[in-house]
KOLLUMTOR-965186 format. One record per residue (C-alpha): y negated, z, x. Coordinates in Angstrom, 3 decimals. Each point is the difference from the previous one (the first is absolute). Layout:
((Y,Z,X))
...
//
This chain:
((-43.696,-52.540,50.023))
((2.806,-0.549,-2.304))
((1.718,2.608,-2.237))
((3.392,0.279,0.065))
((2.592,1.653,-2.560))
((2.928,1.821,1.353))
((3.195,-0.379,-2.092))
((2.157,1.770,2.003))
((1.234,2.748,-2.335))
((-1.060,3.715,1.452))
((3.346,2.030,-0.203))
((-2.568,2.915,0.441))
((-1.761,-0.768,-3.060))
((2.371,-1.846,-2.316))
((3.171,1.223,0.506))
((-0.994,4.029,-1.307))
((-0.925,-1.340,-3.361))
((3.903,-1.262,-0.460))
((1.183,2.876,1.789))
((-1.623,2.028,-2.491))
((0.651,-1.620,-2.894))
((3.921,-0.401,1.194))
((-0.229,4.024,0.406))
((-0.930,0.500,-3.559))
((3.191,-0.298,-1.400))
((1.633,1.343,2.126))
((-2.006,3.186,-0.291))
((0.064,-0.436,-3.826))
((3.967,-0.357,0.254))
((0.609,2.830,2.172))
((-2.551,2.118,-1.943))
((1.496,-0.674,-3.168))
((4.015,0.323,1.059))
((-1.066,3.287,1.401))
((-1.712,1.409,-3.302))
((2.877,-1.195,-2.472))
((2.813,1.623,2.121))
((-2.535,3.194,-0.215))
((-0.011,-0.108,-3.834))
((3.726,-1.256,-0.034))
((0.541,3.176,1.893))
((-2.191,2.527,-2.249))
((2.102,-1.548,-3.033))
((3.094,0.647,1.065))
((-1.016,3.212,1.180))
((-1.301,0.470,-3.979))
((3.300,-1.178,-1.504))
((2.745,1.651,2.262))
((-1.887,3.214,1.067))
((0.486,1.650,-3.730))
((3.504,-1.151,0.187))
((0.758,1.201,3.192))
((-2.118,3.729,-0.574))
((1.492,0.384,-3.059))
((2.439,2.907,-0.620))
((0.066,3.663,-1.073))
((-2.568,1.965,0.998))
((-1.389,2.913,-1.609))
((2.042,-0.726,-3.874))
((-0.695,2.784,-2.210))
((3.311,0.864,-0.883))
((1.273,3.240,-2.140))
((2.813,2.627,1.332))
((1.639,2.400,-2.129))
((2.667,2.343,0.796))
((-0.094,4.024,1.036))
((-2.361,0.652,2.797))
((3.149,0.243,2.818))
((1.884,-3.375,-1.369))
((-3.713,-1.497,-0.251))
((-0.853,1.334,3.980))
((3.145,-1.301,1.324))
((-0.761,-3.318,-1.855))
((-3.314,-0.573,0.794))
((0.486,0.809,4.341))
((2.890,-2.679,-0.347))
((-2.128,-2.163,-1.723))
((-3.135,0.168,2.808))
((2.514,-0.712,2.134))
((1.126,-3.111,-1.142))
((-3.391,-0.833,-1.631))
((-2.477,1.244,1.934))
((-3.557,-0.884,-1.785))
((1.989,-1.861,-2.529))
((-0.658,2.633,-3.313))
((-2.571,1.968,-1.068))
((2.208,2.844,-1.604))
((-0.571,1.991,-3.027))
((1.634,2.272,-1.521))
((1.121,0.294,-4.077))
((1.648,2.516,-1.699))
((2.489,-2.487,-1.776))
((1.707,-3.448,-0.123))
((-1.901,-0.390,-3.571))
((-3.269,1.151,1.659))
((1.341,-2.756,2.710))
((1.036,-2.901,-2.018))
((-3.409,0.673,-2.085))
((-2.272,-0.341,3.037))
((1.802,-3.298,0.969))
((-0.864,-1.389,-3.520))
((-3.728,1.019,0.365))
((0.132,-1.145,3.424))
((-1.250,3.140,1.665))
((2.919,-0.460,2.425))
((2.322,-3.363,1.050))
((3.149,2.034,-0.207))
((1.581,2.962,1.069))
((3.081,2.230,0.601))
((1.575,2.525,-1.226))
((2.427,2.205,1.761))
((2.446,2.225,-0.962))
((3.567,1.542,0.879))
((1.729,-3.471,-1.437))
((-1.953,-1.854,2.148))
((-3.465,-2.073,0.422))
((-1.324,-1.867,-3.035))
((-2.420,-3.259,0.305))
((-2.651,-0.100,-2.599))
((-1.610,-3.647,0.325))
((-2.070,-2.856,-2.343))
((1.006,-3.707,1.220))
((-2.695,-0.803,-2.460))
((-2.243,1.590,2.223))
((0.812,-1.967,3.164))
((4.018,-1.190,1.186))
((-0.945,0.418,3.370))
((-1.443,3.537,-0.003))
((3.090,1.221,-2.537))
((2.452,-1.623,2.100))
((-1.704,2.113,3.001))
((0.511,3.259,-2.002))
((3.483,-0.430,-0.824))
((1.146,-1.182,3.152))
((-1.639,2.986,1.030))
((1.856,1.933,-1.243))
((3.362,-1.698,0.420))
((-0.841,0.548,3.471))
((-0.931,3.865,-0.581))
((2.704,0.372,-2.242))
((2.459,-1.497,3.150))
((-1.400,2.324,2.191))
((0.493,3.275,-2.153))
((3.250,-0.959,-1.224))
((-0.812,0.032,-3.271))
((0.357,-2.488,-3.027))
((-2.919,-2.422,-1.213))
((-1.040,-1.358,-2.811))
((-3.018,-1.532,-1.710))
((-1.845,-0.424,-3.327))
((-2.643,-3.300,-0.344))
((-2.321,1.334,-2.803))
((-2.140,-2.596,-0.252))
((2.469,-3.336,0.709))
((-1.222,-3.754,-0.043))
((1.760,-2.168,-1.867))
((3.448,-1.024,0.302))
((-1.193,-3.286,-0.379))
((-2.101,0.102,3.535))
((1.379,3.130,1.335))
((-2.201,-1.078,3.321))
((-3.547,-0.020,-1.324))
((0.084,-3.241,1.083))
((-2.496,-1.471,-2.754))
((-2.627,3.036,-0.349))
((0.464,-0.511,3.750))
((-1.070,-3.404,0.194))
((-2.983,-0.370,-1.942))
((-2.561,0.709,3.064))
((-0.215,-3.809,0.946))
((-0.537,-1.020,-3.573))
((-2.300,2.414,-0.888))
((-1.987,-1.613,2.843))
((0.181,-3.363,-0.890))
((-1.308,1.151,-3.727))
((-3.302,1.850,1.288))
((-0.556,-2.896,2.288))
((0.674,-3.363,-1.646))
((-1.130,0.248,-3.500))
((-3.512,0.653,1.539))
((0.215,-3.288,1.526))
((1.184,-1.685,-2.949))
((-2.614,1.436,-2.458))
((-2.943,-0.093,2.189))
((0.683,-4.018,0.347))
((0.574,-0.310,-3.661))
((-2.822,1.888,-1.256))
((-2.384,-0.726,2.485))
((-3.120,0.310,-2.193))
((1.234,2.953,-1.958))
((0.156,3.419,1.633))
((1.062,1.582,-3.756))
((2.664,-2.618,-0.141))
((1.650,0.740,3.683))
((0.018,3.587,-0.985))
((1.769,-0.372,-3.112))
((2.393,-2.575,1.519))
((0.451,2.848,2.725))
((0.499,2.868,-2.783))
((1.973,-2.015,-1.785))
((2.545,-1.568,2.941))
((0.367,4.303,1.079))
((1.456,0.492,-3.722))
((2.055,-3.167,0.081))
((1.146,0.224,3.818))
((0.935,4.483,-0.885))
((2.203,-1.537,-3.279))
((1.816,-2.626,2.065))
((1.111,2.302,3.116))
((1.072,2.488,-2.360))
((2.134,-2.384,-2.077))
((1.417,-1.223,3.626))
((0.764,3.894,0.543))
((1.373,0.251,-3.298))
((1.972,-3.043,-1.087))
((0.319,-1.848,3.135))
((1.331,2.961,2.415))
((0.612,2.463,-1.709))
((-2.202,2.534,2.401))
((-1.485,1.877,-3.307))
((2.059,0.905,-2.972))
((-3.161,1.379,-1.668))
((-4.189,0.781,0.082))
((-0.236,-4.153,-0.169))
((-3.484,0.394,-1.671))
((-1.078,3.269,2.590))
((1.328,-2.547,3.176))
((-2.023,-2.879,-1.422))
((-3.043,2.038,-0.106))
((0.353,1.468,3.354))
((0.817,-4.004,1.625))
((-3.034,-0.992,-1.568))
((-2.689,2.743,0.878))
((1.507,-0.822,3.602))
((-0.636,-3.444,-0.352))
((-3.149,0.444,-1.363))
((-0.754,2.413,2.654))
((0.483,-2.857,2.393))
((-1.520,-2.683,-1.741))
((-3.830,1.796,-0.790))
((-0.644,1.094,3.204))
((0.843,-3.608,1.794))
((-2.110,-2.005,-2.837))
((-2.787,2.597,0.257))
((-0.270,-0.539,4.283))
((0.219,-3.469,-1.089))
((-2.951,0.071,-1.978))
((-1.642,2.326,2.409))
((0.752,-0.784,3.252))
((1.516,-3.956,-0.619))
((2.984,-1.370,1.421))
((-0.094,2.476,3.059))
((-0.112,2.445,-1.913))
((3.286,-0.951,-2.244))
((1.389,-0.883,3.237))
((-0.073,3.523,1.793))
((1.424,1.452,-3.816))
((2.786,-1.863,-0.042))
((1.310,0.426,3.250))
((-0.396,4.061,0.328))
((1.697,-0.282,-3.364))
((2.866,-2.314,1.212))
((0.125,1.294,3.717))
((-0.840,3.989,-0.640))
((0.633,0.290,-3.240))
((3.410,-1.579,-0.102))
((1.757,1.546,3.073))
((-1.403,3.639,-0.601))
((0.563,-0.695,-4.160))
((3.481,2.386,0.829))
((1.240,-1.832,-3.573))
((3.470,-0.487,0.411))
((-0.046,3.789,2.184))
((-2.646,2.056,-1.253))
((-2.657,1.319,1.904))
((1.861,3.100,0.808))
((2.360,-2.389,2.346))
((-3.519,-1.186,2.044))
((-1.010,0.963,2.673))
((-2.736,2.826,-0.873))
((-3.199,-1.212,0.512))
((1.799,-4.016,-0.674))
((0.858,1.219,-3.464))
((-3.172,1.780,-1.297))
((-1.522,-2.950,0.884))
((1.783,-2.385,-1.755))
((-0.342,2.063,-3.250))
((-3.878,-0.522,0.078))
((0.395,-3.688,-0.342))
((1.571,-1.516,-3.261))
((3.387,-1.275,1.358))
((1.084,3.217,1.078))
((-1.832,1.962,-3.094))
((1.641,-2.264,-2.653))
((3.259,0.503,1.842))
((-0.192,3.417,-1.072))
((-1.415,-0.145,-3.176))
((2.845,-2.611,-0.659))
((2.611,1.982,1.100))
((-1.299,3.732,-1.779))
((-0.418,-1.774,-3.440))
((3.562,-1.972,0.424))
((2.401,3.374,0.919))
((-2.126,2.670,-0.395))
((-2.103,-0.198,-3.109))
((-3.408,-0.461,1.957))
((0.568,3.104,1.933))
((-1.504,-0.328,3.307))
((-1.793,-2.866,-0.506))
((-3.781,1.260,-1.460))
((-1.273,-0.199,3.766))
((1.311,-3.487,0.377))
((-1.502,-1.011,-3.333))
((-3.691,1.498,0.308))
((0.191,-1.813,3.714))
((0.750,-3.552,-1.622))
((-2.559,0.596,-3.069))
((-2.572,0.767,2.741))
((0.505,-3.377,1.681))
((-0.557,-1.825,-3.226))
((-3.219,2.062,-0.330))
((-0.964,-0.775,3.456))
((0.858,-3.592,-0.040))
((-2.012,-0.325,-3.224))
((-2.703,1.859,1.714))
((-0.269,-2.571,2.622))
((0.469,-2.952,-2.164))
((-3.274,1.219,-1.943))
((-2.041,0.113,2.922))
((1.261,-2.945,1.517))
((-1.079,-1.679,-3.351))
((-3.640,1.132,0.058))
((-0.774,-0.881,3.571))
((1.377,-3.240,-1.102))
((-2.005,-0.159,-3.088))
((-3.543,1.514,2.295))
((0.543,-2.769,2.991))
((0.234,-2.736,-3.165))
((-3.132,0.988,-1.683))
((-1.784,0.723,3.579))
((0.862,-4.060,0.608))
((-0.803,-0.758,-3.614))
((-3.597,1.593,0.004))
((-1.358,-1.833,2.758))
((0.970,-3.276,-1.127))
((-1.083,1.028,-3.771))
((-3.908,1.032,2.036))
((0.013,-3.397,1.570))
((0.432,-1.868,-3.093))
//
């Protein structure tokens, strides 16, 4: 009895393997499309919803005028503003102009039989002082009474915007993330020399921005030293805490840093706004990380002689602390898994 091979193909048996192989792809494609129009979607949700929340709500804002013109002012003003300002009251427009400069209040208004005063700080934020006077322009309209307004803590004529303290979230980013890069490959063997390339790029990086500021834009007429301290205990405050999950936690770790610092931290920083323009939870949020913290500190030591900016400054000393923390531990498990494959091969000899 002779054996015979069959060569017929079995479509049963050999065509699944192609089929499944040719599904593969497919799957992978589909899978993959699917999850990168999810996180396209959950970034632009990230960038736009701050910009699209954003507005008055709650402002602390003084009012000072007898208790009848102050009543009749403040039931127009929840009116038109409903949730907009937090109002209290001051005896004066010196008590008023006094608790804009220590930034106990954004702005304020004072009323009186010549008509309704605006009390704002542009340094402070354009967008919310532009809210309070138009505020009362509108008020003003609607009582039939004249307006006028007093900026007591202006920006510069030379950016009358903010534009340049108001740009500096995106750089600030780039200098807590790539300088890690660049000094872990260049001192690869040297944790005390990555460090001090670190330290020192945070001095260096705080003088340039603030000569930008100074000479280039003309956003700060003054504090040049105060603004180059506060841009480099930001950048530092970015740069010790990604090197130290670096050493800790490797290249994942530096990984998930850098993007909640460049996808959290710089939408809900609230630079070029202030916080006080955020959304409420959006903004207190964005002050714990370091854009949003050095923002402020920035901005308190550039137009308001450090006031309101000790919060922001213990917050970005703490993440140097931490990240230093973390780079110390990630630099004895290092050194323990070394000399736990060192022993071993020391016993064998």
């Amino acid at each position: 009895m002779t054996a015979t091979l069959d060569l017929v193909p079995d479509p049963a048996t050999d065509e699944a393997p192609a089929t499944r192989t040719a599904r593969r792809p497919l799957a992978t494609l589909v899978g993959m499309t699917v999850a990168l129009g999810a996180v396209l979607a959950v970034l632009l949700a990230i960038f736009i919803l701050p910009s699209l929340k954003s507005g008055p709500r709650d402002l602390p804002v003084g009012l000072v005028g007898s208790s009848q013109e102050t009543a009749r002012f403040e039931e127009a003003l929840t009116a038109a503003a409903p949730d907009a300002y937090d109002v209290r009251h001051l005896p004066t427009q010196d008590a008023l102009e006094r608790a804009v400069e220590d930034r106990e209040v954004v702005g304020g208004f004072v009323v009186d039989p010549q008509g309704v005063h605006s009390v704002v700080a542009s340094a402070g934020g354009a967008s919310i002082a532009q809210t309070v006077t138009a505020t009362a322009q509108g008020l003003g309209t609607a009582l039939g009474v004249p307006v006028s307004t007093s900026d007591v803590v202006p920006l510069p004529t030379s950016d009358p915007s903010g534009i340049g303290i108001g740009g500096l979230a995106f750089p600030l980013v780039f200098g807590g993330i790539v300088p890690v890069v660049a000094f872990r490959t260049a001192f690869a063997r040297s944790n005390t020399w990555k460090l001090v390339g670190l330290l020192t790029f945070s001095v260096v990086g705080g003088l340039v921005v603030a000569a930008v500021l100074r000479f280039a834009f003309g956003s700060i007429e003054s504090a040049f030293l105060p603004v180059a301290g506060a841009m480099a205990l930001g950048i530092a405050a970015m740069a010790f805490p990604l090197t130290g999950l670096q050493e800790a936690f490797g290249g994942k770790g530096f990984t998930a840093g850098a993007m909640t610092m460049m996808f959290l931290g710089n939408p809900f920083a609230g630079i070029a706004t202030t916080s006080a323009w955020l959304p409420a939870g959006l903004g207190t949020f964005g002050q714990i990380l370091p854009p949003g913290a050095t923002g402020t500190l920035v901005r308190s030591v550039a137009y308001f002689g450090g006031t309101g900016g000790l919060t922001a400054g213990l917050t970005l000393g703490g993440w140097v602390v931490v990240g230093l923390v973390i780079h110390t531990v990630g630099t004895r498990r290092a050194a323990r898994a070394t000399a736990a494959t060192t022993t071993p091969a020391i016993a064998v000899a």
